[in-house]
SENU-12362 format. One record per residue (C-alpha): residue in three letters; x, y, z. Coordinates in Angstrom, 2 decimals. Layout:
<atoms>
ALA,X,Y,Z
...
</atoms>
This chain:
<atoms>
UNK,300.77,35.54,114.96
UNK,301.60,34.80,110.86
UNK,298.36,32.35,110.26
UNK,298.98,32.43,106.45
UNK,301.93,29.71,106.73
UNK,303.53,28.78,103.46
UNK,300.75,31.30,101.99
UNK,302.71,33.66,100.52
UNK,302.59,36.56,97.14
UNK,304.39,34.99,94.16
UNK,305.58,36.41,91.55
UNK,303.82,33.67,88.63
UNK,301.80,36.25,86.93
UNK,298.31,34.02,86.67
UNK,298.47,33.57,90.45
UNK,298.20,35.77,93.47
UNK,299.91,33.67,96.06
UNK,301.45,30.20,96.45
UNK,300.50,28.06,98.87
UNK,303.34,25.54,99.44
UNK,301.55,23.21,101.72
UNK,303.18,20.63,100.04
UNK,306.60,20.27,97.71
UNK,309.22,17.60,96.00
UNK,308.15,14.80,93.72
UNK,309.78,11.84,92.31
UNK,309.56,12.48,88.69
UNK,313.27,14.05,88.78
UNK,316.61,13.46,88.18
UNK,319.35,15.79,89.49
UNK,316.84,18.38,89.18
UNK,315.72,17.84,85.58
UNK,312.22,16.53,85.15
UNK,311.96,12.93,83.81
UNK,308.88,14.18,81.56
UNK,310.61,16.61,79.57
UNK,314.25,16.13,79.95
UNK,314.19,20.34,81.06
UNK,315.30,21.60,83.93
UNK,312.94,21.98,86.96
UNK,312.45,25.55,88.49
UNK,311.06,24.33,91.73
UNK,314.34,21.91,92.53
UNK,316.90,24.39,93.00
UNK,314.89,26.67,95.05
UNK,314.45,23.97,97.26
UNK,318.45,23.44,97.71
UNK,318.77,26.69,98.05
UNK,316.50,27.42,100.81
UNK,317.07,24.23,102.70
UNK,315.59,25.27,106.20
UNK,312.09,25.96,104.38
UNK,313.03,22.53,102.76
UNK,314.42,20.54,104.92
UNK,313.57,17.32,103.19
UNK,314.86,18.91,99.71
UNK,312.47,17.95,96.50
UNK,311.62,14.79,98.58
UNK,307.91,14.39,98.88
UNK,307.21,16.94,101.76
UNK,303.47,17.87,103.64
UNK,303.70,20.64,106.00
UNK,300.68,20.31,107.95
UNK,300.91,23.42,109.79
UNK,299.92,24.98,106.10
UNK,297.54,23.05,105.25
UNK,294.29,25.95,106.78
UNK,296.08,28.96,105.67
UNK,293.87,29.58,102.97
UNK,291.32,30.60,105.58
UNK,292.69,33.11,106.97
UNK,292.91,35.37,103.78
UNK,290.12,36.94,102.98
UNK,290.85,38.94,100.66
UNK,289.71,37.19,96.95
UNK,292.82,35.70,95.21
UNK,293.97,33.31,93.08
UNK,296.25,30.68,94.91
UNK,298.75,28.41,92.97
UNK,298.58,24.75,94.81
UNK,301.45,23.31,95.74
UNK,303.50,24.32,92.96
UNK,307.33,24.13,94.64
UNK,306.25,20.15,94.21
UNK,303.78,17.83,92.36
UNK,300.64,16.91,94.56
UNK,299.62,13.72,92.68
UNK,302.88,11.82,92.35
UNK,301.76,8.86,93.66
UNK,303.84,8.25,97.06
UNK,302.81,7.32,100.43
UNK,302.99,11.18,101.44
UNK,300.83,12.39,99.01
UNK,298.24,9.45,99.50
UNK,295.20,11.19,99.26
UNK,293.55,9.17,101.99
UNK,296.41,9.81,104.73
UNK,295.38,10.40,108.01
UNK,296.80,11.94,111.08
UNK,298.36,14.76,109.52
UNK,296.52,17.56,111.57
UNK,297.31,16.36,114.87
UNK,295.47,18.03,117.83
UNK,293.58,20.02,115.70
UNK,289.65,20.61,116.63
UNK,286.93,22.33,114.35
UNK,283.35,22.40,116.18
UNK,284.70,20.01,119.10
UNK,285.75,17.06,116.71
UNK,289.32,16.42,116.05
UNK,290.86,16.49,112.89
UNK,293.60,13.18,113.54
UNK,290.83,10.68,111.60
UNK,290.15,13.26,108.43
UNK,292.50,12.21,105.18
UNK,294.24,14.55,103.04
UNK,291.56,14.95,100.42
UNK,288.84,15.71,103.01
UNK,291.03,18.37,104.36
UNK,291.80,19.94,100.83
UNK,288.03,19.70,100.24
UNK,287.28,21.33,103.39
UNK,289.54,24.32,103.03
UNK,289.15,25.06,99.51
UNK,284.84,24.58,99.66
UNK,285.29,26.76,102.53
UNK,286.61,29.57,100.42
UNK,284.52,30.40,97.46
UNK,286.11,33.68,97.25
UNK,289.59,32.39,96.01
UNK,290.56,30.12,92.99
UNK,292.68,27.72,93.42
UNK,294.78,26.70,90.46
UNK,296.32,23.08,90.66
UNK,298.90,21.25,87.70
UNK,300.42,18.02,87.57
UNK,302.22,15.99,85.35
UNK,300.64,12.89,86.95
UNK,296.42,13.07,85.52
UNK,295.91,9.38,86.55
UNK,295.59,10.03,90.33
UNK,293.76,13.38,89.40
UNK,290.62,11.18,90.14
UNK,291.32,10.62,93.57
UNK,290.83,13.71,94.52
UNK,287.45,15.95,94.64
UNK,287.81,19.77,93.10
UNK,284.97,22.06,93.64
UNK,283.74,24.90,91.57
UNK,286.67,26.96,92.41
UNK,289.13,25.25,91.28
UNK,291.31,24.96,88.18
UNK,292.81,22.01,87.21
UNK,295.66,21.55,84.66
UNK,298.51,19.52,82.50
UNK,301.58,20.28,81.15
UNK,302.94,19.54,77.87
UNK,306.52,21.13,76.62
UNK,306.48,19.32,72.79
UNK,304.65,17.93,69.74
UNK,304.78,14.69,71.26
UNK,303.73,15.28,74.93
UNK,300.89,16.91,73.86
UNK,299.93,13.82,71.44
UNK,300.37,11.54,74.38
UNK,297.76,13.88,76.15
UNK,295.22,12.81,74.37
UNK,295.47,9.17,75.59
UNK,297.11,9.90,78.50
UNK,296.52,13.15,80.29
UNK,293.09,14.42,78.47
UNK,291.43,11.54,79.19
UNK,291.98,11.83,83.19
UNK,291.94,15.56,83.04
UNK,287.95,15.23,81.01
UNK,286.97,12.69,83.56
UNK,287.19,15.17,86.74
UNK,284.46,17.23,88.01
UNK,286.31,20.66,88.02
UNK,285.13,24.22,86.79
UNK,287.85,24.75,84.20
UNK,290.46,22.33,82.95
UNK,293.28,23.84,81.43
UNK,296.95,22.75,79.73
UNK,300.43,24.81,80.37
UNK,302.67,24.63,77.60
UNK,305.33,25.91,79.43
UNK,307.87,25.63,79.13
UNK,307.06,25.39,75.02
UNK,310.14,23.65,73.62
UNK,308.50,23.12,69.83
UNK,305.86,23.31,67.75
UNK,302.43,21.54,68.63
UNK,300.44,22.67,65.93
UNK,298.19,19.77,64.28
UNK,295.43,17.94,64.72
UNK,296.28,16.88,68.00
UNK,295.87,20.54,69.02
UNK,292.64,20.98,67.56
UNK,291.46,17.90,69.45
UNK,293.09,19.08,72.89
UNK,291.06,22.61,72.02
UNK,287.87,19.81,72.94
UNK,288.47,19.37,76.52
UNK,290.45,22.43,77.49
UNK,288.94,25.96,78.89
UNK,292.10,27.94,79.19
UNK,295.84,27.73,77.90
UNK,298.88,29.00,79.65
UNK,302.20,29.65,77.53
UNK,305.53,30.38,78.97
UNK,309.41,29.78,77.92
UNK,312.36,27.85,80.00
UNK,314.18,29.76,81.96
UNK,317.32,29.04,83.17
UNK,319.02,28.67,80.81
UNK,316.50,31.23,78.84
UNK,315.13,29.04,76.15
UNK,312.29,31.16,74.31
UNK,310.17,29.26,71.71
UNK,309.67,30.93,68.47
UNK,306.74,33.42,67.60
UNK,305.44,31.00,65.29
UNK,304.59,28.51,67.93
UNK,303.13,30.62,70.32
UNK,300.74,31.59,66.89
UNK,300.00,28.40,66.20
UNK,298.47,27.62,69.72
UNK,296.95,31.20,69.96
UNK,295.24,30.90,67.07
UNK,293.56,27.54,67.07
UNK,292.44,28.59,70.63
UNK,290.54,31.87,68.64
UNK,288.73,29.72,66.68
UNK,287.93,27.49,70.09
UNK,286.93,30.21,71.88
UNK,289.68,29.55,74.73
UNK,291.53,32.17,76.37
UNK,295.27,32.23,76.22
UNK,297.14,33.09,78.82
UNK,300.81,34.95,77.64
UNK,303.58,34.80,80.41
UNK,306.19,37.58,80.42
UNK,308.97,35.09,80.09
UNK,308.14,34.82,76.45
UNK,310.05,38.15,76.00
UNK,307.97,38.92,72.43
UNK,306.84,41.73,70.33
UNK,303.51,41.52,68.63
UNK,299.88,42.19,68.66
UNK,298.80,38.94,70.84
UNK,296.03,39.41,72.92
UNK,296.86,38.00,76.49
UNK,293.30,36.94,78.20
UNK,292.62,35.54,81.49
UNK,290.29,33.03,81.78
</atoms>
């Protein structure tokens, strides 16, 4: 019997496996997201495989996924709900829903009274040997849920100006949490962010991920992906360099 549900490998080269115990948010329009006017990679997948996703990008938990994590013992680096955004704020990702493990019993008590962040909390303290990597576009509700020492907790910003309204917007939630390392995903990196803005962002940050859009293939130039990899030098932050940037040059790719 498959235990890992919805745990599977993935082919996101900062993560060992996704675990899709949750998928769809609002923040879309016809598959492009309403942040950044690009086109969202998780959407048509969805569409595509619509027994997997039988609600399409609608807000979806699949509580039969919600343990997996347990069963793998093997030390790995799990990407949270990433077909979806966990902490668009809708009645199904309500961090204090109940009944969503029905019938289920751990040491003779039953599991119908315990809310979604409880459960998260449970299964994620309950594996110290795995990091689990979460991202949102949504920091404000970040606070309603609790992140142990094994997690890492991100934003994303795709331009100059996103990243500028990060530091009233996102940054500020995203300093506020309790959570190991915080980090930001320029991806996909649509122009350059380079400024003081950046500099400031380097403040509250302990990793950076860069990647291009795909589909259509949209790579930024070299000098942006400089920019960002050099103020993070003189931070001290590690970069993290995706494959889709499709570059040439001596750029040190570090995991943090």
């Amino acid at each position: 019997m498959n235990k890992l549900i919805r745990l599977s490998q993935t082919g996101i080269e900062y993560g060992d496996y996704a675990w899709n115990f949750a998928s769809g948010c609002g923040n879309n329009s016809d598959g492009k997201c309403n942040s950044g006017g690009f086109k969202c990679w998780a959407y048509p997948i969805t569409q595509r495989f619509a027994g997997h996703y039988p609600n399409g990008f609608r807000p979806t938990i699949y509580p039969e996924a919600l343990l997996s994590p347990l069963y793998l013992k093997k030390p790995s680096r799990i990407l949270c709900a990433f077909m979806g955004d966990l902490f668009w704020d809708c009645p199904e990702f309500d961090p204090d829903r109940k009944n969503i493990l029905r019938g289920f019993t751990e040491g003779g008590s039953s599991w119908e009274d315990i809310s979604l962040k409880r459960i998260l909390y449970y299964v994620i303290e309950s594996c110290p040997q795995h990091t689990f990597i979460f991202l949102t576009k949504q920091p404000q509700n970040l606070a309603k849920f609790q992140f142990p020492d094994n997690c890492y907790v991100g934003v994303t910003a795709t331009t100059f100006g996103a990243l500028t309204g990060s530091l009233y917007y996102s940054l500020p939630y995203l300093a506020d949490i309790q959570a190991k390392v915080k980090y930001i995903s320029f991806e996909p990196l649509l122009e350059s962010v380079s400024g003081e803005s950046l500099g400031i962002a380097m403040q509250v940050v302990d990793w950076l991920i860069i990647g291009a859009q795909t589909k259509p293939y949209r790579p930024p130039r070299i000098e942006w992906v400089s920019e960002i990899v050099e103020a993070a030098d003189k931070a001290g932050i590690p970069v993290f360099l995706k494959d889709n940037l499709r570059m040439a040059g001596d750029v040190s790719m570090q995991v943090g």
